[in-house]
N, C-alpha and C positions, 0 to 999 in steps of 0.2 A: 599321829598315825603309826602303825604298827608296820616296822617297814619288812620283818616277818612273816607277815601274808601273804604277800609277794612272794613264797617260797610254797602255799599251801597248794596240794595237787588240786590239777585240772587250772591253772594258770599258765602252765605253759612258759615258765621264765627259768627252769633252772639247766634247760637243755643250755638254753644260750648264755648264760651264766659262764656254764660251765666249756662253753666253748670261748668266752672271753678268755678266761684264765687258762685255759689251754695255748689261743695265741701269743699272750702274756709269756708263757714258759718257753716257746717256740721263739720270740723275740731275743728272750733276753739267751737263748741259747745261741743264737747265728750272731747274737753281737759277742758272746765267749769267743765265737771259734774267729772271727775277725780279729779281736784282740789278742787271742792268747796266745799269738808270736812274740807282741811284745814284751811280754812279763815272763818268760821264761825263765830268764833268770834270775828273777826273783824270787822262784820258788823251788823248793827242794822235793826229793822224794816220790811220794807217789802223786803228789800232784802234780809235779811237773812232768810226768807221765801221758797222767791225763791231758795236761796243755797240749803236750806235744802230741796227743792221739788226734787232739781236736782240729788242730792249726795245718796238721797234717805234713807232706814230705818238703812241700811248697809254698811259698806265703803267698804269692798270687792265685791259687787255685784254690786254697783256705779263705782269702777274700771273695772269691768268686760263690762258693759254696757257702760262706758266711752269710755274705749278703741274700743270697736264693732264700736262705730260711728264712733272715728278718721281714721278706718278703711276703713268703706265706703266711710269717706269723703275721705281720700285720692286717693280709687279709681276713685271716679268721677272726682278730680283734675288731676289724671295719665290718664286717658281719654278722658278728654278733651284739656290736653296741648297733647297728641298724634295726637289729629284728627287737632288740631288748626295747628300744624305743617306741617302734612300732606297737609290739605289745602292749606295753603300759599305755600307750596312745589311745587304742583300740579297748582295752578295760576302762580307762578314765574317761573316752565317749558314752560308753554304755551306760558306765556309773552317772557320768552326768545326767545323760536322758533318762534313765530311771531316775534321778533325784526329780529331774523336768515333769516327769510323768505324775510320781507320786506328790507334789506341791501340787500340782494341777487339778490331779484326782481333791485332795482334799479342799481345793477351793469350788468343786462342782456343788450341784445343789442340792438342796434337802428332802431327802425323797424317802418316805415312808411307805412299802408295798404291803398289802395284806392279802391273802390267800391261803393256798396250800396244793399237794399236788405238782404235778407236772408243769402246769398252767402258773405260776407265781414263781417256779425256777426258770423256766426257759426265760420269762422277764427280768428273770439277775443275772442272765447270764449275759445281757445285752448293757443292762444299765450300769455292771459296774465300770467297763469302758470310757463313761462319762464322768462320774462321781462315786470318791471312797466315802461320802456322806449318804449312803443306804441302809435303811431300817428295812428289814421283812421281818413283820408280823404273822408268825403262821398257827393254825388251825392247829390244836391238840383232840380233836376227838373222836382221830381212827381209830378205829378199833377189831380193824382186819389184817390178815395177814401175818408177815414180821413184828412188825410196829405190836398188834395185837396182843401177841404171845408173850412178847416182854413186856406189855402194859399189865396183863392180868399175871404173869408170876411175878413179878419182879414188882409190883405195884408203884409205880414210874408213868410216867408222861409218856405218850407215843413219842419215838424218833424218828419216825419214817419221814416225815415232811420234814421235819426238822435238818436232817440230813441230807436229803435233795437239795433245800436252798442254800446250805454250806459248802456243797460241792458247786454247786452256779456261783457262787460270788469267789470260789477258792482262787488262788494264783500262787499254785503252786505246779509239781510237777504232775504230768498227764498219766503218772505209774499212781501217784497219788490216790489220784479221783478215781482211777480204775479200781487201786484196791478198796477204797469206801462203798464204792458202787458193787464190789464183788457179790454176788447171792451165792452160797455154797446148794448145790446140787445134789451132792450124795446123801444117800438112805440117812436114816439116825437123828439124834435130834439137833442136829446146826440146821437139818433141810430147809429150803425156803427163807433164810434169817442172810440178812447181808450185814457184810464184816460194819460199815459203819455203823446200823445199829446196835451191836453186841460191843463197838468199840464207844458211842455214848452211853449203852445202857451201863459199861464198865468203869467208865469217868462218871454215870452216877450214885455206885455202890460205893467208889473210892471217896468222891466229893460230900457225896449226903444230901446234895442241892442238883436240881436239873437243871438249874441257869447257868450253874457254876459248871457243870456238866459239858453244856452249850458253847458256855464262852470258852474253857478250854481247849474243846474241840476245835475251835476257830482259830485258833491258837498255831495248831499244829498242822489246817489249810493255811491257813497265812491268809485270810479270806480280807476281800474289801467292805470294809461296812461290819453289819451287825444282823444277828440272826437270833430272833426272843420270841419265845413262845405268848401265845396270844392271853392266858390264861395258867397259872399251876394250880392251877384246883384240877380236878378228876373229874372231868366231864364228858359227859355222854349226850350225841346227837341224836333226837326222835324225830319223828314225822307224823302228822295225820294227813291223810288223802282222802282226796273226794270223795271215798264212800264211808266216808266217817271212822276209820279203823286207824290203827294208830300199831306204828310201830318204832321200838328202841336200838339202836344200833348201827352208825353212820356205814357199816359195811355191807349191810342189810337191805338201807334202805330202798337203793336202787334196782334191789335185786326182785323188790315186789310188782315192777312192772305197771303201776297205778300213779294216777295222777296225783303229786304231791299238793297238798293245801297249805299245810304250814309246817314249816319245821322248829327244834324247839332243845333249848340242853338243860341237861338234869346235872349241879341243881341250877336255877335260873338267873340269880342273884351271883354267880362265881365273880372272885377279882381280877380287873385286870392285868397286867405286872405293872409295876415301877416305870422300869425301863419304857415299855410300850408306849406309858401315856407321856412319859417325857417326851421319845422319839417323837410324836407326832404334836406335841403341845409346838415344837421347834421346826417342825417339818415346812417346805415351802408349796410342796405339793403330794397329795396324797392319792393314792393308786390302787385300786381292786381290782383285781383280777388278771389276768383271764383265770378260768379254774370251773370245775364241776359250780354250779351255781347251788345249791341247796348244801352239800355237804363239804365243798371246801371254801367257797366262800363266806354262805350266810352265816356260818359257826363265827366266824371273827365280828360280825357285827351284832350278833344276840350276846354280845357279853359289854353289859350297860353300861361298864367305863367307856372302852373302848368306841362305843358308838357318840356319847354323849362326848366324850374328846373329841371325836371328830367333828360332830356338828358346830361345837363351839371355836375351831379351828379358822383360821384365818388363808390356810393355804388351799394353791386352787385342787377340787376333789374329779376324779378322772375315774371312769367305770370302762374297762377294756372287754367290750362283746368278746363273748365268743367266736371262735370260728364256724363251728358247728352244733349241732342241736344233739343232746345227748339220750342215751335211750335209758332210759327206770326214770329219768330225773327233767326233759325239757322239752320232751318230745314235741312236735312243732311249734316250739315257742320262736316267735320274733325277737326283733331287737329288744324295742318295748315292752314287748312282755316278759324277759330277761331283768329287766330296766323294772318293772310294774311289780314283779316279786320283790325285789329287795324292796321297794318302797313298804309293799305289806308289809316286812318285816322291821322299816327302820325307821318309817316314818318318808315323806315328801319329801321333792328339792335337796336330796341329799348331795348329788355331786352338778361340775357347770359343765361337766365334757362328757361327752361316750365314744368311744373311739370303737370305729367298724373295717372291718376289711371290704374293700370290692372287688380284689381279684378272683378270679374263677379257677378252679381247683383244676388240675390233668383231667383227663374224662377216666380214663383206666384207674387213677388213686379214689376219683369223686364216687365211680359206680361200687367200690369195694367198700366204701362208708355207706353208701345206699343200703348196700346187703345184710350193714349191720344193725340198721336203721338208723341212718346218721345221714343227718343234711344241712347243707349250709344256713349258716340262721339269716332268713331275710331282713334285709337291712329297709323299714317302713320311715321311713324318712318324713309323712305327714304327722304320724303319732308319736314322733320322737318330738318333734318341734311343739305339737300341743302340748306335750310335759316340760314345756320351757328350759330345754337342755339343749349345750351346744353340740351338735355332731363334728366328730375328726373321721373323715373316712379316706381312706388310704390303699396303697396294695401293699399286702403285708401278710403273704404267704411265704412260707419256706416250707417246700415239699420232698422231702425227705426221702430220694432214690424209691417213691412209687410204693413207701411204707404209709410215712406219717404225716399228716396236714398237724403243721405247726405254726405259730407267730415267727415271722423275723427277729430273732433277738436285736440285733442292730437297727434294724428298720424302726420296730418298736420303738425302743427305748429313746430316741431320736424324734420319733411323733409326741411323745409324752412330752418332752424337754421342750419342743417348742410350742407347748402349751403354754410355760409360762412367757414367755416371750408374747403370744396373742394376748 
């Protein structure tokens, strides 16, 4: 051990350090002036000047005065080696419980999320509390916005999901996550682009790789777990809707306001990564959602590694409903029927759990999702059981000072884990 670090700022040791050695000099100064009657004459000059300045006109009142300092120096000595103790006491607690903490995390469980969205972070931002053994799996085929603009010039992988879930598993400082999260505001061309975007799209000009891009980035959150794109191919989300019409572009597609039939990415056959199919080849439970159900979830399972890894997976598979019904994309959809699109898409019996909320939203935050056309998705409890799936239903709202109906990240992540336990 480096007994040097002990000296790096923001420890706090060198005040008292330096108070030790202060009473140190104070000490051996009052034991001079008590002694230096008696050496007097042993010494010539200008030190015995100085003796006699110290010892003074009297040698009982040089003892007196002698000892008063040895005095204080000693108390400064007993207070500085108290506090010096203390400190390092107080560092080596923390240190331990971090070490406790991060042993702990790495014996947690094996848990593969997939999604994208808000919905697949707010879920990391609970789970890593549990286990530094977390894979997110996320959706590459925004193609709106930030993410957008540096997908089509920079011709790169969207980061906008990608960056959300780095910032949810990050553990690092809260200036950090701020600056990642920053969206610049003013006129010109940064408008609309957040610093984390521009800061992976820049680790991917430097790297040449967006994995490599990714994992850096992770690097520098000091994040728990792992964060890999669901696919590196260049893919693009479509839809056709009930009235047979057919459109390209996952930013898009909600915005048409029609009933989605099926969704669909261009090209169809893309790979999945490495990484992905290991994480979940090893996974002990695997986890979907919450998230836009057409455009951030079903893109992770229309890429045919991906899905066909999971089907041949031995861990237990978990669909987290939604809180509420979304408008271009879910509009009165149920549980089940939630539940009944991914099957269109992925085939039966895909997961053994669906986890539901039953708390009831404030009236004042519920009527403002009303307005938007947002309503809680009903939880049909007869047609979940005839699709031979186990229901987890729960109160697992966090409502958000009257903004946002959100999952409990902790509550969550806590319902999931004692899945494997049932």
């Amino acid at each position: 051990m480096n007994i040097w670090k002990w000296l790096y700022p923001g420890i706090k040791l060198k005040r008292w350090i330096f108070l030790l050695l202060l009473g140190l000099i104070v000490v051996n100064l009052g034991l001079l002036i008590i002694f230096s009657s008696y050496f007097l004459e042993f010494f010539q000059g200008e030190i015995s000047l100085w003796l006699r300045f110290l010892s003074g006109p009297a040698f009982p009142a040089s003892l007196l005065l002698g000892l008063g300092i040895v005095g204080l120096g000693l108390f400064l000595v007993i207070m500085a080696i108290k506090q010096t103790i203390s400190r390092i006491s107080r560092e080596e607690d923390e240190l331990v419980e971090n070490l406790y903490q991060e042993e702990k995390l790495k014996k947690g469980s094996r848990v593969v999320a997939l999604g994208g969205g808000t919905g697949l972070a707010n879920f990391l931002r609970g789970i890593k509390f549990y286990t530094s053994n977390v894979t997110a799996v996320v959706t590459v085929a925004d193609d709106g916005g930030s993410s957008g603009k540096l997908r089509d010039e920079l011709n790169m992988p969207p980061p906008g999901d990608i960056r959300n879930c780095l910032v949810a598993l990050a553990d690092t400082e809260p200036l950090m996550e701020d600056l990642f999260q920053y969206r610049f505001s003013s006129e010109g061309h940064l408008v609309g682009h957040s610093f984390g975007n521009l800061f992976i799209a820049s680790m991917n000009e430097v790297l040449g790789d967006f994995k490599e891009a990714v994992r850096e980035s992770s690097k520098v959150l000091a994040i728990r777990g792992e964060v890999l794109p669901a696919t590196s191919q260049d893919v693009r989300l479509g839809a056709v809707f009930a009235d047979d019409s057919c459109q390209l572009g996952e930013s898009i597609i909600p915005l048409q306001n029609k009933k989605i039939s099926q969704v669909f990415l261009e090209p169809e056959d893309c790979p999945a990564t490495a990484e992905a199919l290991r994480a979940i080849e090893e996974a002990e439970i695997i986890v979907v959602g919450p998230g836009s159900l057409y455009t951030s979830i079903l893109p992770n399972l229309l890429v045919p590694d991906l899905l066909a890894a999971i089907k041949k997976s031995s861990a237990v598979k978990v669909y987290i409903c939604n809180l509420m019904t979304q408008p271009g994309e879910t509009v009165d959809y149920s549980a089940s029927e939630h539940l009944q699109a991914i099957y269109r898409h992925a085939g039966e019996d895909l997961f053994d759990w669906i986890i539901v909320n039953s708390q009831e939203a404030a009236e004042k935050l519920a009527r403002r999702y009303e307005e938007e056309g947002a309503f809680p998705v009903k939880v049909d409890h007869q047609e979940l059981k005839e699709m031979g799936i186990s229901i987890k239903e729960e109160n697992l709202l966090l409502q958000q000072k009257d903004s946002y109906l959100r999952h409990d990240p902790d509550r969550l992540a806590g319902v999931v884990l004692d899945l494997l336990e049932d």
